[in-house]
N, C-alpha and C positions, 0 to 999 in steps of 0.2 A: 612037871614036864620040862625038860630039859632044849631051849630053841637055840635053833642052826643060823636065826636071822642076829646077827650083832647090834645089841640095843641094850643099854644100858639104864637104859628109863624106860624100862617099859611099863604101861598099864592095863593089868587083867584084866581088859576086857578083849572080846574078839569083835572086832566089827567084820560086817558081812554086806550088807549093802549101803544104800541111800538113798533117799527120796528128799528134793526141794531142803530145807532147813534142818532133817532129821536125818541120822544115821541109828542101823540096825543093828542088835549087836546075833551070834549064833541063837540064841533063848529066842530071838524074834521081840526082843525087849527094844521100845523106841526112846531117844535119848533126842532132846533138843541140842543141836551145835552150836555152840557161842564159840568155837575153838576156828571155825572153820579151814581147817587145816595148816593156821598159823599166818590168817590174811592172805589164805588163797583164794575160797570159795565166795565165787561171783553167783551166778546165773542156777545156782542150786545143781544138789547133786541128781542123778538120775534125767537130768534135760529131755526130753527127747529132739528137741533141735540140735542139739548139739549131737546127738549121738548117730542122726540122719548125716548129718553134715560130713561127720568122720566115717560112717559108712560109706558112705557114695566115695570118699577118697582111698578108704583100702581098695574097693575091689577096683581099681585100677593104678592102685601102689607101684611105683618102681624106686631106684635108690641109684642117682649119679653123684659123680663130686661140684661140689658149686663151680665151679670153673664155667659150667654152662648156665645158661640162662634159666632161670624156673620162674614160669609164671605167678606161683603163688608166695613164693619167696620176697621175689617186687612189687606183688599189690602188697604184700604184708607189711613192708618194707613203707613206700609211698605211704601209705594206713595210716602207720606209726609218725612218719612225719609231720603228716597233717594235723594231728591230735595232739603233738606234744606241745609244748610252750617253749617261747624260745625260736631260733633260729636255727631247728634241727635238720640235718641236709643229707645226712648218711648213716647207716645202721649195720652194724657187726654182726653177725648170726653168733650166739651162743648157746646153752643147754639149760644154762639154771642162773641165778641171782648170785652166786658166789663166782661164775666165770662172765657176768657181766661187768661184775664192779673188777677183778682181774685185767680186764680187759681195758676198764675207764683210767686204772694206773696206767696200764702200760702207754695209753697214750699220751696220756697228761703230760709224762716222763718225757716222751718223744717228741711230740707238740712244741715243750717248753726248753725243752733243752736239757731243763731243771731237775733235780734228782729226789726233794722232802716233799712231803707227800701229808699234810694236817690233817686228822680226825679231832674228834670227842670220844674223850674216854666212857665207857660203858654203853657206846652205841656197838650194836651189832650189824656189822656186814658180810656175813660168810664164812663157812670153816675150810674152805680152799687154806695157802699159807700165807699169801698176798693180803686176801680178804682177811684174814684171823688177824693178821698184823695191825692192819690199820684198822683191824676192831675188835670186838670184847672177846674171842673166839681162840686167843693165844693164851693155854696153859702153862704154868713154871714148868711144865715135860715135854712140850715142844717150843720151848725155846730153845736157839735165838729164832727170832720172826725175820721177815727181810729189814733191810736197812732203811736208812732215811723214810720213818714214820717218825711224825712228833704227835703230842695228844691234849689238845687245850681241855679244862675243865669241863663238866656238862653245866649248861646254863641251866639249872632247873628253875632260878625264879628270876625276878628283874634285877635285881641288885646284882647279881652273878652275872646275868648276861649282860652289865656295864664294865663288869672289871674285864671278862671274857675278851670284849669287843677290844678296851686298851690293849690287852694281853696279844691279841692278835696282831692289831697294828704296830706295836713295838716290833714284834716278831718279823711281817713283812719290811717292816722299816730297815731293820738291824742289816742285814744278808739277805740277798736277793736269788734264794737258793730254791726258794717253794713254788716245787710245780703246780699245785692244785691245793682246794680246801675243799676234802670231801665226808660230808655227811649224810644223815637224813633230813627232809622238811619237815618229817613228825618223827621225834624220836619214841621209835615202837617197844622192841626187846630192852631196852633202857627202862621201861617201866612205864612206858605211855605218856608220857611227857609233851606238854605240847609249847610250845618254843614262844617269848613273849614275840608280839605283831609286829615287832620295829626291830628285831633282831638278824634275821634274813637278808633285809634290805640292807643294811648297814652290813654286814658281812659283805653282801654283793658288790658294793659300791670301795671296801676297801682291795677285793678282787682286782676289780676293773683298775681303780688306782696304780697298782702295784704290778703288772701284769700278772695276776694270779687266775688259772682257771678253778672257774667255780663246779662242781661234780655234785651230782642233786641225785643220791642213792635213794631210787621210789622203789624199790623191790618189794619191799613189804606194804608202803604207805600209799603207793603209787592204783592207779587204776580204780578210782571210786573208792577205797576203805576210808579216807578221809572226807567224802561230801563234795571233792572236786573231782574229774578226773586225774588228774596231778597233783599232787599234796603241794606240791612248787607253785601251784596257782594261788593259794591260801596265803602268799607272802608277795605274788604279782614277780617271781622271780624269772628271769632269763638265764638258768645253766649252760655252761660252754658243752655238758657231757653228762645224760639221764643214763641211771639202767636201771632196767626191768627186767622184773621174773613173775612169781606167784603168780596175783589176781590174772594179769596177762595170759593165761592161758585157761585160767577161773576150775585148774586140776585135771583137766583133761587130755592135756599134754604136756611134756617136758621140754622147756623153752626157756630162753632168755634174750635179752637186747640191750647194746650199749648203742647210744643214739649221741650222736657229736655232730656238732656244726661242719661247715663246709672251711674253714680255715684250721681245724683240728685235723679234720680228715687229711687235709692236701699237704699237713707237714706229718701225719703219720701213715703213710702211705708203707713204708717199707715194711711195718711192721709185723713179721714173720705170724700169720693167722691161719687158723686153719681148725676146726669143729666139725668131725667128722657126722657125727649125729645132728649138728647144730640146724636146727629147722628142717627136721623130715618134712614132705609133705605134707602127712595126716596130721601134724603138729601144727603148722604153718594154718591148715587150712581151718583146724580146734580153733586155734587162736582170735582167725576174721572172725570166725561165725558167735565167739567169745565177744569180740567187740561190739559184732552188729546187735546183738542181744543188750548188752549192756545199755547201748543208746535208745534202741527200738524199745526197751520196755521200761527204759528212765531210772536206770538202778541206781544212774550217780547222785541224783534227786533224793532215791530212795533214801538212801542210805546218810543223807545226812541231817532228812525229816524221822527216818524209824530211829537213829543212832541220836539226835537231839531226845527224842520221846523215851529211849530207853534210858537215857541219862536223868532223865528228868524223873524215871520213874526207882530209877536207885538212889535219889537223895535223899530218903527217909534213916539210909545208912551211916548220915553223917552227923544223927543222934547218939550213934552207939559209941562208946567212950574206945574201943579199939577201932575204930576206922578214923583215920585220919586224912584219907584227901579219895576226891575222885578225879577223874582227867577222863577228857573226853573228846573226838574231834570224829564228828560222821561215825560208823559201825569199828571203831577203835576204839575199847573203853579199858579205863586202869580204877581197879579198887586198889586202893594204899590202905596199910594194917600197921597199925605201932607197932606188935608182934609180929613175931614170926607165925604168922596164921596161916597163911594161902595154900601152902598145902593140904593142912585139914578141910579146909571151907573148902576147894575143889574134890577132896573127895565126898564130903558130906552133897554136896553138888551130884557129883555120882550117881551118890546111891538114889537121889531126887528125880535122875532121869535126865541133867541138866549137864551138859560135858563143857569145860571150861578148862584154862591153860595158868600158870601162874609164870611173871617172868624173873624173879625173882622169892624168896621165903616171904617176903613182903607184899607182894602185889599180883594181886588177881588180875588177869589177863584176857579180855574181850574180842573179839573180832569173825563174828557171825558171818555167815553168805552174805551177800547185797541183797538178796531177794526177801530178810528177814520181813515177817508184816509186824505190825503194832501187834496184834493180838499177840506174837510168838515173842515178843519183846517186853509185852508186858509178864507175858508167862515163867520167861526167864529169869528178869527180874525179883518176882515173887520167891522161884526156889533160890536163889541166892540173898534175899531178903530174910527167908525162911532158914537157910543154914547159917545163917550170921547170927540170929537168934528174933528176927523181927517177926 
């Protein structure tokens, strides 16, 4: 069969619906999610809270341009404040995680004056051109990327993230040109990497130093996948400038948010904005009822007593002479393979009933609903224990 949908990776299967932690495929075959949709799915698929919520806002749906006031735009808005960490004071409407972190340059830019713009190489932030630039997402076929990105190493262990930390400060030191240092707090599509505990702070404090703004991309990490509600809380960090997509909307709608203090805001004020879809209604209103879910039934708890339990329950795999590491932080989990295995092992997964992501030929890629229970965690567990050869 020959598809009109442009995807390049695609996987024969047809999924058709979802319930809680499972997705369905046409055959009416049930598949455990460990994928959940790439550290989106919060509050399970099929909700019916959720799905009340977003009824009662179609059937009195309308569509004006923000210029006016929307009620639920500004509780969303206020919501987001009060939950983030930091000193967050204003919130950019956007669509998705690649036009928030878009958004968090072009302030930085404006804010600062400044025009380089620091990531880590092989973190990913978006396949927008801004976002692919300053992360893993720019191919040799679309280059060139935009200008003024630089790219420090990825600190995967301590000794790296001490030469890292020099590397950086030389750098601020040198020229005083860097608007921003922006990455993740848990490096995800990187391989699930979880950053040494004294490495954040110490980035932060040579920020502050330097007049650098600091940009804490939670798009993927952010909103309970890591055990906190902000991955930035795991490090006690204060970013000048968060954004959010994924879990935030927990797949129910298409949303995004760049959240900046009240002194980024007031120097970038001019800056030419405008998201025509950015927080429909029905999206805005997904998103509260996403939040109020999360707290009301303690998913961020959840997920970082089920996601401790299912780590703990895949370390039988660090007998096996090809696996070589695991990494783990809340319902975010990395199996590392000496080989290039991960592809096989997810589909040997597959065929188990077990749906799983790999972010690299190397590494098996984790990140189930929040709602997973022990029991479903142990369960998954077993089939990738079982397709490893345990």
């Amino acid at each position: 069969m020959q598809y009109a949908i442009a995807n390049h990776q695609r996987v024969p299967i047809t999924i058709t619906r979802g319930k809680g932690c499972y997705l369905y495929d046409n055959h009416q075959r049930r598949y455990l999610d460990f994928m959940g949709g790439w550290c989106v799915g919060t509050v399970g698929w099929g909700n019916a809270a959720m799905a009340k919520a977003i009824s009662q806002q179609v059937q009195q749906q309308f569509f004006t341009v923000a210029s006016f006031i929307l009620e639920p735009q500004e509780r969303l808005a206020q919501t987001l404040i009060k939950l983030a960490p930091g000193k967050m004071a204003r919130v950019y409407r956007v669509t998705s995680g690649s036009e928030a972190v878009e958004m968090a340059m072009k302030c930085a830019r404006v804010a600062t004056g400044k025009k380089v713009i620091i990531s880590f190489a092989e973190v990913y932030h978006g396949h927008t051109y801004g976002a692919a630039s300053v992360g893993s997402a720019l191919t040799s076929g679309m280059q060139p990327g935009i200008t003024g990105v630089e790219k420090l190493p990825l600190p995967t262990s301590a000794d790296l993230a001490a030469k890292v930390l020099v590397q950086l400060e030389q750098r601020l030191r040198h020229k005083r040109d860097v608007a921003a240092v922006l990455t993740e707090p848990v490096w995800t599509n990187a391989g699930c990497y979880i950053p040494p505990a004294d490495f954040f702070p110490q980035v932060q404090k040579l920020c502050r130093r330097y007049g650098v703004l600091l940009v804490m991309d939670e798009v993927a990490c952010g909103i309970g996948r890591c055990g906190t509600l902000f991955a930035s809380e795991l490090w006690g960090l204060q970013p000048d400038i968060i954004t959010l997509g994924k879990a935030l909307t927990g797949g129910y709608a298409t949303l995004g948010a760049t959240l900046v203090t009240e002194a980024v805001y007031k120097k970038s004020k001019h800056i030419p904005h405008y998201s025509t879809f950015g927080w429909r209604l029905t999206d805005c209103i997904a998103t509260l009822e996403n939040l109020r879910l999360i707290q009301e039934q303690k998913l961020v708890q959840n997920s970082a007593k089920v996601g401790a339990y299912l780590l703990a329950q895949l370390q039988p795999l660090l007998t096996l002479r090809k696996v070589k590491m695991l990494r783990g932080q809340g319902l975010l989990i990395g199996v590392q393979f000496k080989l290039p295995l991960a592809p096989q092992i997810a589909l040997k997964c597959y065929r188990r009933g077990l749906l799983v992501e790999f972010t690299d030929l190397f590494t098996l890629y984790l990140s189930p609903p929040l709602v997973l229970s022990r029991a479903q965690a142990k369960a998954g567990a077993d089939i990738i224990k079982a397709a490893c050869g345990i």
